[in-house]
Each structure stands twice: as C-alpha cells, then as structure tokens.
C-alpha positions, -999 to 999 in steps of 0.1 A, spaced: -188 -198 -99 -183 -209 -65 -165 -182 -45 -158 -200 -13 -141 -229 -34 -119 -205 -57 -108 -183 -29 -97 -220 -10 -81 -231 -47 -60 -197 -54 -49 -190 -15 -43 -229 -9 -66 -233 24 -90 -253 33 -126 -244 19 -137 -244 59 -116 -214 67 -129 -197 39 -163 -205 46 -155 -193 83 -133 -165 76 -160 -150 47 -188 -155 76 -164 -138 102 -161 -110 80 -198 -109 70 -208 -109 104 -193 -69 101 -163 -82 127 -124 -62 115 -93 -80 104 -75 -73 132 -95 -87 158 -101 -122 133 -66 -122 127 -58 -125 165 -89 -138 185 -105 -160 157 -74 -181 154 -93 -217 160 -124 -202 131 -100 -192 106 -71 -220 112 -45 -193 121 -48 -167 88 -25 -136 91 -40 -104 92 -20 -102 58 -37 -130 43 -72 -122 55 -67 -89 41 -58 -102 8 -88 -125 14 -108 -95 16 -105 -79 -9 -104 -107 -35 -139 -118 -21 -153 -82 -29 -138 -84 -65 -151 -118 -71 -187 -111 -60 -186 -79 -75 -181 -101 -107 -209 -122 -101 -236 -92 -97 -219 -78 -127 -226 -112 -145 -264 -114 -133 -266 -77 -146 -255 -85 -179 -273 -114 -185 -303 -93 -175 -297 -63 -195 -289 -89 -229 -324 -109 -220 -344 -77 -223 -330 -78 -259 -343 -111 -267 -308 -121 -275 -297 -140 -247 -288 -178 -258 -282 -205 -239 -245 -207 -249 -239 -168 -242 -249 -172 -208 -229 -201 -205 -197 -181 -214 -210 -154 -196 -216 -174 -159 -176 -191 -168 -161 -161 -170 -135 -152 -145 -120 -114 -149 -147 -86 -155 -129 -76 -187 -140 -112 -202 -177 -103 -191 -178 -68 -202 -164 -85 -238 -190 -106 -243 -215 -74 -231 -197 -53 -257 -220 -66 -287 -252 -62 -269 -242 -21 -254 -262 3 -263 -242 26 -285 -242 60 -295 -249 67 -330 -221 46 -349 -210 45 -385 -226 13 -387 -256 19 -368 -263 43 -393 -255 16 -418 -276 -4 -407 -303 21 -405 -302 21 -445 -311 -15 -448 -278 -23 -454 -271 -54 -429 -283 -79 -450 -256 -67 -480 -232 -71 -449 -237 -107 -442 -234 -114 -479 -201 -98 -480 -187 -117 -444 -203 -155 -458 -175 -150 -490 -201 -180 -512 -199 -154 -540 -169 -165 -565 -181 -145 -598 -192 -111 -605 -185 -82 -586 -189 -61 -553 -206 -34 -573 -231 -55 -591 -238 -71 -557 -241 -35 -542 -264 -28 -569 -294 -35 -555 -292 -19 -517 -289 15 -538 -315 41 -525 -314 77 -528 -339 84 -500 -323 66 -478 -291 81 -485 -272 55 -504 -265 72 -535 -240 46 -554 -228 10 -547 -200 25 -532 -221 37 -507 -236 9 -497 -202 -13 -498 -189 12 -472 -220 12 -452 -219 -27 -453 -181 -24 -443 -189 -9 -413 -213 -33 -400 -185 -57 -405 -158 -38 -386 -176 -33 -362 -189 -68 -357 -150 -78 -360 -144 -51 -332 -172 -67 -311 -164 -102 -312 -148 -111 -276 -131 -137 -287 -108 -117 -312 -105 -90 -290 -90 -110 -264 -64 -122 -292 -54 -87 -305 -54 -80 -268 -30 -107 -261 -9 -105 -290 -3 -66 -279 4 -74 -249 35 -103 -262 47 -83 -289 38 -43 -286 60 -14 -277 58 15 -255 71 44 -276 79 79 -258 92 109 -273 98 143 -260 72 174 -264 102 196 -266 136 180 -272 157 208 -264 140 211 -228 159 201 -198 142 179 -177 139 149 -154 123 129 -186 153 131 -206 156 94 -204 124 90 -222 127 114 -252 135 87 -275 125 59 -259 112 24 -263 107 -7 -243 81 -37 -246 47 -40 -231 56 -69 -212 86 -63 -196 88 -26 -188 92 -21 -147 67 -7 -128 84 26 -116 92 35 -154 54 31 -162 47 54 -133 75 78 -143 64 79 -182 30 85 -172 38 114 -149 62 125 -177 30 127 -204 5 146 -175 32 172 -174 29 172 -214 65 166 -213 63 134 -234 43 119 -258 31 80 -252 19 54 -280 16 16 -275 33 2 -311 24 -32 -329 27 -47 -357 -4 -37 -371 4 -67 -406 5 -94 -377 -25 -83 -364 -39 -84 -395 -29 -116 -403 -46 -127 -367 -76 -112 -376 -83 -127 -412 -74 -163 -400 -108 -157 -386 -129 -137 -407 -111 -147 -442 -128 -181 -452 -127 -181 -490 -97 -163 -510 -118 -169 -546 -145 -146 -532 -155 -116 -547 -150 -95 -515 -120 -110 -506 -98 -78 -510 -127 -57 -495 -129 -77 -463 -87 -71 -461 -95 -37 -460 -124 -38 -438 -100 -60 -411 -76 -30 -417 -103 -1 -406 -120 -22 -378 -81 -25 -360 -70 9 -372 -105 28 -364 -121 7 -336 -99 -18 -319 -64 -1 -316 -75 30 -295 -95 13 -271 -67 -18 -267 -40 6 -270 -63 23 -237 -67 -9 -223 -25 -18 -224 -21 16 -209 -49 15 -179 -35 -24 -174 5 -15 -168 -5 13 -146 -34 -5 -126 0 -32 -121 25 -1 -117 0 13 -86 -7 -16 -73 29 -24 -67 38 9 -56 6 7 -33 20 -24 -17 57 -11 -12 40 21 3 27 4 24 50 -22 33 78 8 36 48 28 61 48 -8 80 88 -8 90 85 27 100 56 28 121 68 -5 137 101 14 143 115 1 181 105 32 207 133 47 225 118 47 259 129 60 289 150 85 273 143 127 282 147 145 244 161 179 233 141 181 196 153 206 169 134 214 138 159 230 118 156 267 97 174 293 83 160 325 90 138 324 116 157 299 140 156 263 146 126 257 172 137 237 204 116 215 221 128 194 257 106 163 262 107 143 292 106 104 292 67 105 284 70 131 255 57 159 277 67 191 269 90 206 300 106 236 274 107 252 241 127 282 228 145 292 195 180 292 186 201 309 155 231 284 149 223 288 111 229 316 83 221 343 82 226 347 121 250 316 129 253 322 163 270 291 175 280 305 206 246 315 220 230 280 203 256 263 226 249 284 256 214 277 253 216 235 249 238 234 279 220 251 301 186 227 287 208 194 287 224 204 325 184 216 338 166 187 323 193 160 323 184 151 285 197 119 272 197 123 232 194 151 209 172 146 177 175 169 141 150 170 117 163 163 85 149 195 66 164 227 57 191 236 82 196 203 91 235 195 80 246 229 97 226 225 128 239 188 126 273 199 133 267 225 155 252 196 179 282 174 173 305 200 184 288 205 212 287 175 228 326 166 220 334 201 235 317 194 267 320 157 272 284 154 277 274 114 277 247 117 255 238 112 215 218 125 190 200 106 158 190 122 126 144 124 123 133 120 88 106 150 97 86 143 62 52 152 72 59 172 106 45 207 91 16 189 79 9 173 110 18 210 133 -4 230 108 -38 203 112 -69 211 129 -55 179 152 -27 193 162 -42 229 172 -66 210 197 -39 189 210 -17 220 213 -36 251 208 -12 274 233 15 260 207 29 278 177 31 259 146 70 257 150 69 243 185 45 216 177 66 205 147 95 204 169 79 183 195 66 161 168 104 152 159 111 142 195 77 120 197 88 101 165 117 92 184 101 82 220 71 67 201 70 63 167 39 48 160 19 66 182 35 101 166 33 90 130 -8 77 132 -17 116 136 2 121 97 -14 110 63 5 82 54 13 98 20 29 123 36 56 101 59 78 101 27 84 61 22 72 55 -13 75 62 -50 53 83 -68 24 87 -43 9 112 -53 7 103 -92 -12 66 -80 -49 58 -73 -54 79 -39 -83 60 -30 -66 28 -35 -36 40 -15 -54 52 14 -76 17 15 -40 2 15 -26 24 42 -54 28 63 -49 -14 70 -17 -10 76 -13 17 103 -51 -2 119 -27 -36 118 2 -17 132 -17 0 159 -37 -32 170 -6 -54 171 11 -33 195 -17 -27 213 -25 13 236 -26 22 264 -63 30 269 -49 57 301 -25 75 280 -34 67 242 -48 99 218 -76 99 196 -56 96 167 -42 63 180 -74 50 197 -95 56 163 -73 28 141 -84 -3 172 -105 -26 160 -140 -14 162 -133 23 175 -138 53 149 -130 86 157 -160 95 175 -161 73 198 -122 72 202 -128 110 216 -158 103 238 -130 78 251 -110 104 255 -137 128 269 -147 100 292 -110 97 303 -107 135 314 -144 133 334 -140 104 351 -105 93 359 -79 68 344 -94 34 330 -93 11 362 -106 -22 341 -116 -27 306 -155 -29 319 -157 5 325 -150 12 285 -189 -1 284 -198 33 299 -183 56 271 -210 68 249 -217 51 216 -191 21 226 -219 -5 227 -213 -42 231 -200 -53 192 -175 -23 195 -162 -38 228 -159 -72 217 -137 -56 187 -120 -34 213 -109 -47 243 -83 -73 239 -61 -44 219 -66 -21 251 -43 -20 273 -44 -12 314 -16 -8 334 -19 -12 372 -56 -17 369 -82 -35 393 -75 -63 369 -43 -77 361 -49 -92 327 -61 -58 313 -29 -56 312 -21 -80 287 -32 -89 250 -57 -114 267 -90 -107 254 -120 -105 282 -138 -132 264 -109 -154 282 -102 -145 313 -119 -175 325 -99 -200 306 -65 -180 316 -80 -180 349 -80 -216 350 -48 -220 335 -25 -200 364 -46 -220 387 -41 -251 375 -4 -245 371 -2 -225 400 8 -193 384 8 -163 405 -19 -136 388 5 -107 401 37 -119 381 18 -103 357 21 -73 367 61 -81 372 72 -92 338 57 -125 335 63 -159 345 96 -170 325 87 -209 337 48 -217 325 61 -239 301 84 -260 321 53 -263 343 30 -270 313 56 -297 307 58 -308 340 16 -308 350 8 -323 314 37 -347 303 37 -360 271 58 -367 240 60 -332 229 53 -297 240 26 -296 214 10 -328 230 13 -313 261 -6 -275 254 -32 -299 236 -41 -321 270 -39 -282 285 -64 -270 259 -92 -298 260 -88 -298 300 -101 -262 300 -121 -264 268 -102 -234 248 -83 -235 217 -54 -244 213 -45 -216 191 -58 -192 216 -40 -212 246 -9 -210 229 -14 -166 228 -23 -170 263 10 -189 275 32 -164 255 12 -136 273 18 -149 308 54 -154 298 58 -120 290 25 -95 294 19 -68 267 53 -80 251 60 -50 224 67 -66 191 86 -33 179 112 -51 203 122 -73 169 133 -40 150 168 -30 146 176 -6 169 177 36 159 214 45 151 228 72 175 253 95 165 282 119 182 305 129 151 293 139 118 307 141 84 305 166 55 298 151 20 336 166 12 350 137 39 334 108 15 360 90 -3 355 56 -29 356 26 -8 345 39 26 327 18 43 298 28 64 267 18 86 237 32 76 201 35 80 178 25 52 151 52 50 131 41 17 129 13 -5 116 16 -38 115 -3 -74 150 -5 -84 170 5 -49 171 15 -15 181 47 -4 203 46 25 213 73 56 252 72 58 254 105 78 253 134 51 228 152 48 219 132 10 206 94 15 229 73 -7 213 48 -30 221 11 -37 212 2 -67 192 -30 -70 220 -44 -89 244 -37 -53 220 -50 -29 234 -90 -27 256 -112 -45 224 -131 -57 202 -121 -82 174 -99 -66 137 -102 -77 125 -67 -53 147 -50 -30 122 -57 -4 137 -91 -5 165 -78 8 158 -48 32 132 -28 53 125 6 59 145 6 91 175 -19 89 210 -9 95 230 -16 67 264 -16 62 275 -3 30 306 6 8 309 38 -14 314 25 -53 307 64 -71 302 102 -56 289 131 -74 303 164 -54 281 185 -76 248 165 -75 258 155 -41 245 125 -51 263 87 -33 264 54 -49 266 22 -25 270 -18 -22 262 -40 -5 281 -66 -19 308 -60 2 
C-alpha cells in the first residue's frame, strides 16, 4: 500500500503536501507550529486537518508492520502462498488482516485440535468434499475408529471430524466477514433489566430493542454503562436461519451427499459455538469504539468553545464560590486577576445573614471599585444568586454579575498545582479565585484543570481515557498556541501546552523569569535551561513580548522572519513602532498602491517574490502588522451579564429568553436561561431544518434565544425551542 498516496486520495490533497506534511511531522516538529509557520510546505492544512492527518498515518503504518508481521509469523509455518500474501499486502482495516491471520494463530487446545490429534482430519475433508452419494456417515466413520486414541465409536469420530469443520468454517475470513456484515444489516441490540422492579435511570432500557445499525451513539454509551452497573443485561440478536442459510451457500455443494444433514448441523455449531460470541464481541467493541469516538470529538469540540471563551479584560472582580454551611468564600481580583482580598460570608441556610453578606460586598465593591460580580454555579448558588441581585438594585451600584460554570474548581484548588501557586491559600480561597480567573481569562484559568473535569461532554468518564486525553490534550495545545502567552506573565500550566515546551522546561522558564527579570526579546528564551534550539524554533513565534527591546516579539511573527517583515515596513514605509500602537489599519492600501495590479492577490504575490517569502506566510505577516497579537477569542459571543434573577416558580410556557449554551451533546443542547437548572433543547427544537448533530447548530458558548415549550416544577427540569 502506498500511504502517502491513500492519505492524498481519502483527505483530497495533493500527494506533495502529504509527502511534505508526513516529512514535517517525521522530522519530530508539533502541529501547531506546521499548521501556522509551514503554510507554503503543507499548502495551507489546518491544524484540524493535520491532526486528523496524524493520526490516520499512525494507524495506517501501524497496519503495514502488522501485515509484514503476519506474513512472517505464517512463513515460519510453511504455509504462506503466494495468493495469501497477496490478500494479506491488499488489505486495508487490521480486522481484514487479523482474519486472514486467524487460521494460521496458534490456539489453545481446541475441540478440533484435539480432533485432529486422533487422525481424524482426513475423515474431515471427506465429509466437507460431499462426492459420497451412497452409504452412510457411520460406515464412512468406520474406519477412523480407535480405542487408544480415544475414538471409541463412529460417532466419535463424526464429531471429532465435525469439529475440524466448524472450525475451519469459523476461520475462513471470507465468511466471517459476511456473517459479520449481515449482523451488522440485520441484528438487534436486545436489553433487559437485571431487576425490573428497580428504579433507575435505565428504565428506558428494560425492555428494549433497537438495530445494530442505526442505534445513536449516546444510547450505546448509556446501555453500556447501564450493563457495568449490572443494571441491564445486553445481547446482539440475529437471525441465526439466515445466517445459516449464508453459511451453506458456501460450504453446502452437493444436497445428494451422504453428509449433507451432518454438515447442516455442523454450520449450526460452528455459528452457535464459535462465530456468534466472538462477532456478537466484535458488533459490541465496534458501536462503542464509534460511540467514544464521537463523544471524544464533541468533548473536545465542546472543551474548544470554552477555552476559546472571549476574556473580560479590564474588569476588577468580586468572586463567590457558593456553600451552605461553612460560608460562600469571597475573593476581589483586580484587572490582572491578582488577589487584593478574600473573606467569607453566610447569606445561605443555615446562617442566611443577608444583612452582614450585604454589609460586607459594599464595603469590597466601594474599597476596590469592582466592576462585575461572578457566582459559581454549585451548591448555594441560586440563593447567593439572589442575594447579589438584591444588592446591587438596592444600592444602584453600576455593575453586573454573570453566572461561572465552576465544574472542576475543587479539583483544580485541591492539586499539588495549585498549593505551589498558592500555598498561603486555603483550599476555599483558591477555588474562589479560580471562578474570577475563568472570567478575566478563561483559557489561561481552565489549562490548569483536566479537561474531563470542565464538565462539557457526555459520558466521559465511561469512554476510552487514553483516547480522550490524546484528543484533549490537542485541543487545549491548539487553543493555547493560537492565542498565543505572554511569555512575562504566562504560568507553567499555560507555557507547558506551546509548541515544543513541556512542563520542565515551561518552569525553568518560569524559574528563569523570577532570577533574571521579565523577557526583554525572544533571544533571551535561548538561555533557559534545557530550551535548546529545536524547542525555540517550535516556541517562539507563539511567545509573546510586550514592550520588549523588539517590537515584533510582540506579534505572532515568528523570528525566522523578522527579516522578510523587516523588509516589508521598509519597503512600504511602515513605521516598526505602530506596532506597538495597534497596528497599521492602511498596509494594504499601500500594498495596493507600491505593487499595483489586477487584484489584491496579484499584488501580495509581486510583494512576496520581491522579498523572497511565501506568500502564505506574507499574507500572516500583513494581518499581523494590521493588528499585532490580534486575540482570536475576539470572534466569540460575548459572556451574558446579569442584574435581576428569576426563580424557577417565575417560568411560564412561552417565555421567551436569552440564554447561554453551556453543553452540547448527542441529542440536544443544554442551555443557561437564569435558573439555577440548564434547560435543554431537544435536537428536534434546535432549527426548522432537519439537524444531522447539534453541533451544526450551536457552540459551547453562543447566546441563544429560546422559548419555553414544557416545565417540570418537581424535576425542575425546562424544555426549549429554538424554532421560534
């Protein structure tokens, strides 16, 4: 197989990006830094594409070594043919190579091994060529009878013989890949409860049954969680008759024969015995190797819209993590997300002391001149909610608060991190802070949380961990590098996911940072320990500088051209320092103007030959001069503020609302409309059109506006459209 040329075929590019991109990657360089300063090598890929890319190029030469180590392991045996290894090189999924292995395995002690053992294969291969039209099976048998090796009766050996068959019908790759498919077209998934008089979450599934081919991927994952917790019981169902019928249009040649009925029978034990348990394994494994994968990739995609969440800069916070008992923990932020304050107040049961919780935010909001109040969304937080909204209406204070989703927030206060970011900090504090950091900076804030702990996806915890933590790890490293840090202020946690920096070395930055001084040019990153030359190369451009001895340090402009960018402003006469004041709006009216031509295209080309750069990378450049270190969070819809609240009690049918949406999943999106309970719109309620995936339709992040179709006061649970 030729990899480059597939890979060019299935992701319709040209086989010289592949060839470049695969050599790229080879050459130990990370997707983020291909995906923005190998434009001109790859032809422009995303980083979503070369990701993809990726990963199919490990699968697909991790099929070819598994092809060469078949075909070795069967050539020891003397068995390998010419037409075998044919099949075997053509094959194109691993399952196809490991059936056409499955003959040639190695087994453990088998009924027909042990068959076979007594001299009984030849008796076999009478049986399975059906030439033998008179007579009968016994007086074939006859003959294979042998007491001292066990085969007492030509009963015995017909068995033993009828093993050998079923299990060469069970190894033969070609009818396993029919049952297989047949299963697959036709077969059920049958649940049932455990215990049907339980109460549970399953109850759905207690007598339940939907085909193989068409059941969604969230009611695999929610069936298979439902058997772990041995509240169901799971069977694939077929009809075993059409199988049957499948099989014997193969192995049934001559209906005269002798062993005609026998061979029915052996087809029967060779589905029942061998092929139906480890198929019936296979359908399972298959739906949820599909069900994770999608719930991987809208885990990720949901982790994406959050972390790319638009900053609220600028803004001093008052944060509240929300409790009962022991107080909601206060924490006042100024515009950088440095802690000024912290203390506790007791506006919830059992204390409620709304007077002194008031008392206590003026006198923060009047020292510290906060702008917006944020509220975790935990325990506590509908009571402390309205506690802060009658506050601010009481007093006529100008400011807002928003509602924090603060899913992973005592993870994050409780980790080794955060007791050496904060180790004068009680757990409570840092959790509070936390909140008001998600707001200021989201991205920055959420990189020092697992992933599957940010509460954006659907059964996270029940899906391949090692597969979701790939998939999320690429997602917060293309998040991080496409914004870009400040290499002054950044953390270790958000310095280890740029390109080429791991943890180590992202605290020896740090370390480095505290010795010596701020950053004044990206040269100086050469002197940090263990950041050698290939680290810098992956590093640099996503490094930011503000106010340094150079001014395009300051921009997304990687080192490797300065020279060309250099050349540019001078041939345009661009002023280096409107860098450092937002950027020259005009460069491309002077491109225009300098290089005129038919189109702007035409004219960046002449540009780009003149100074001997890409025109890709000529084309970043110009959008960096027109606005340095432009944040692309700046897209995102903005956060929604708040300074009134409403109880679930207020909700009424046909309200209509704008809302947050704070997950997406399989068959909705759940939406914030205020309460303290997310609403959901149903799939069916997202658009007038039919929708494949919700994610067609929304983002973690969007605001919404939405319509109240059903309410369930005891549930407390809110059903929206869309379709308004």
């Amino acid at each position: 197989m030729d990899i480059i040329q597939k890979l060019a075929a299935e992701f319709k590019v040209k086989i010289s990006q592949v060839e470049n991109t695969v050599q790229l990657i080879d050459e130990g360089n990370t997707i983020p830094f291909i995906a923005r300063y190998r434009k001109e090598v790859t032809g422009g890929l995303t980083d979503v594409v070369l990701r993809d890319l990726d990963e199919r190029l490990k699968y697909l030469r991790n099929l070819e070594e598994r092809k060469e180590e078949v075909i070795r392991l069967i050539e020891e045996q003397g068995k390998l043919t010419e037409d075998l290894k044919a099949e075997i090189l053509k094959a194109e999924v691993l399952q196809r190579v490991e059936d056409l292995y499955k003959p040639f395995k190695q087994k453990k002690a088998t009924r027909a091994s042990k068959a076979r053992e007594k001299g009984l294969e030849p008796l076999a291969m009478i049986i399975y060529a059906q030439l033998l039209s008179s007579g009968t099976p016994e007086d074939v048998a006859a003959a294979y009878i042998s007491p001292e090796k066990e085969v007492n009766s030509a009963e015995d050996a017909l068995q033993g013989a009828c093993d050998i068959i079923a299990e060469m019908i069970a190894d033969d790759p070609d009818l396993t890949q029919e049952v297989r498919d047949t299963t697959f077209a036709s077969g059920l998934i049958v649940t049932e409860a455990t215990d049907p008089e339980e109460k549970t979450v399953y109850e759905m599934y207690y007598d339940h049954q939907e085909a193989l081919a068409k059941i969604p991927n969230h009611r695999v994952l929610a069936i298979n969680r439902g058997e772990k917790e041995k509240k169901l019981k799971v069977k694939v169902s077929v009809d075993a008759e059409k199988i049957h019928h499948l099989i014997g249009r193969t192995v049934l040649k001559n209906e005269r024969s002798i062993f005609y009925g026998l061979l029915q029978e052996t087809i029967a034990d060779a589905y029942k015995r061998l092929m139906a348990p480890s198929i019936e394994r296979e359908m399972r494994n298959s739906l949820t190797e599909r069900a994770e994968a999608e719930a991987v990739k809208i885990f990720a995609k949901n982790t994406e819209n959050l972390l790319m969440a638009p900053p609220v800069k600028g803004k001093k916070v008052i944060a509240i993590d929300p409790g009962y008992r022991t107080g909601c923990k206060v924490a006042v932020l100024d515009e950088t997300g440095k802690l000024k304050a912290y203390t506790t107040v007791y506006p919830t049961e059992p204390k409620k002391d709304i007077a002194g919780t008031e008392a206590v935010l003026k006198k923060l909001v009047e020292k510290f001149h906060t702008d917006i109040i944020v509220i975790g969304n935990g325990t506590g937080s509908r009571e402390t909610e309205e506690v802060v909204a009658g506050f601010i209406k009481k007093n006529g204070y100008p400011i807002q608060y928003t509602i924090v989703n603060e899913a992973g927030a005592s993870v994050y206060s409780a980790s080794k991190l955060a007791t050496e970011e904060y180790p004068d900090l009680d757990v409570t504090t840092r959790g509070a802070m936390s909140l008001g950091r998600r707001l200021q900076d989201p991205l920055a804030e959420l990189v020092k949380i697992d992933p599957k702990s940010i509460g954006v996806g659907q059964y996270q915890h029940d899906i391949n961990q090692k597969l979701l933590e790939g998939a999320l790890t690429s997602v917060v490293e293309d998040c991080v590098n496409r914004v870009g840090v400040d290499l002054n202020t950044a953390s270790p946690s958000l310095l280890s996911y740029i390109a080429g920096i791991n943890m180590g070395i992202a605290k020896n930055i740090v370390a480095y940072r505290e010795e010596h001084g701020r950053f004044e040019n990206r040269k100086e990153l050469m002197k940090v320990p263990k950041l050698g030359e290939k680290a810098f190369g992956q590093c640099a451009g996503f490094l930011r500088i503000q106010d340094g001895t150079e001014p395009l340090d300051a921009t997304s402009v990687h080192p490797e051209s300065y020279a060309a960018a250099r050349s540019m402003m001078e041939k345009l006469d661009v002023d280096p320092a409107s860098i450092r004041s937002g950027g020259d709006a005009s460069i491309e009216k002077k491109i225009k103007k300098a290089y005129p031509a038919k189109s702007f295209a035409q004219s960046v080309s002449r540009l780009a030959e003149e100074i001997g750069i890409g025109e890709l990378t000529l084309r970043d450049i110009i959008e960096e001069m027109k606005k340095p270190a432009r944040d692309p969070r700046e897209d995102a819809p903005p956060v929604v503020f708040r300074n009134d609240v409403k109880n679930f009690e207020d909700l009424k049918i046909d309200m209509e609302l704008t809302g947050t949406v704070r997950n997406v999943v399989d068959f909705g999106a759940f939406v914030d409309i205020g309460v303290k309970n997310d609403g959901l719109v149903h799939i069916s309620q997202l658009s007038d059109k039919y929708v494949k995936h919700p994610m067609d339709v929304v983002s973690v992040g969007d605001t919404v506006k939405v319509k109240i179709i059903s309410i369930d006061y005891d549930k407390k649970k809110v059903g929206l459209t869309m379709r308004l």
